[in-house]
N, C-alpha and C positions, 0 to 999 in steps of 0.2 A: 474556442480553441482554434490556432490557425490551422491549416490543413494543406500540406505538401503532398506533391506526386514522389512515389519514390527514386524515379531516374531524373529530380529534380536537385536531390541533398547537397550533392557538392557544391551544386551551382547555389543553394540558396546559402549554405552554411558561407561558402567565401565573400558573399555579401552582405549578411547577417549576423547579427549577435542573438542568440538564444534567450531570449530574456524570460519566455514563461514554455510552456509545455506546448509544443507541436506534435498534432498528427500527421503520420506519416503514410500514403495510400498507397497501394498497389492495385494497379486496372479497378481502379476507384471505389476500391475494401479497405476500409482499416487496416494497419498491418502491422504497426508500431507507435510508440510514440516516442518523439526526443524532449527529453528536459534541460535543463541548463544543469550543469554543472554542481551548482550550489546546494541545488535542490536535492539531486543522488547524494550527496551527501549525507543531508540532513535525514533522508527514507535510511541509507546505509545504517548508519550509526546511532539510529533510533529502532532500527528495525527490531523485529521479534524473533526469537529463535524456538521452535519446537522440541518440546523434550519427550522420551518416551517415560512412562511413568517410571522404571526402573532408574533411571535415572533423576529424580526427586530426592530431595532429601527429607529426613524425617519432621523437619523444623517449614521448610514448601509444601510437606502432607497435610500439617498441621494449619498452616498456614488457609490452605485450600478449604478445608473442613470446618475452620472456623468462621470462615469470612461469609458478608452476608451482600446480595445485589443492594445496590444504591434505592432508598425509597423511593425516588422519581419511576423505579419501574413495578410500582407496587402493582402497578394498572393490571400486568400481566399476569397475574401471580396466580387465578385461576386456569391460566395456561397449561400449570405445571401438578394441578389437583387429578388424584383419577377420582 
């Protein structure tokens, strides 16, 4: 990932095109990162949204309590034994 100074952005964005995920440092910390465009998107409109239970419906309960983990994680499954 590339990696920017933060009192560098203007100067690199007016010369640059954003094409994959920069980091962005401050006094040479992590501090942010910038995506292109496209990308926010795609995180946006895919993203997930948290529900509180009360807000489920009876058919998501049902949904929830029936459903079973993917076998590939059978591995774990002692994890979950007392």
């Amino acid at each position: 990932m590339m990696e920017i100074n933060a009192n560098s952005v203007s100067d690199f964005l007016s010369q640059h095109e954003v094409a994959e995920p920069i980091m962005i440092k401050r006094q040479g910390i992590p501090h942010a990162v910038m995506i292109p465009y496209e990308i926010f998107q795609v995180m946006h409109r895919d993203s997930r949204r948290a529900l509180r239970v009360e807000e489920l419906t009876d058919e998501d309960l049902e949904a929830i309590s029936n459903s079973r983990p993917p076998t590939e994680h059978n591995q774990y499954n002692d994890e979950s034994e007392d």
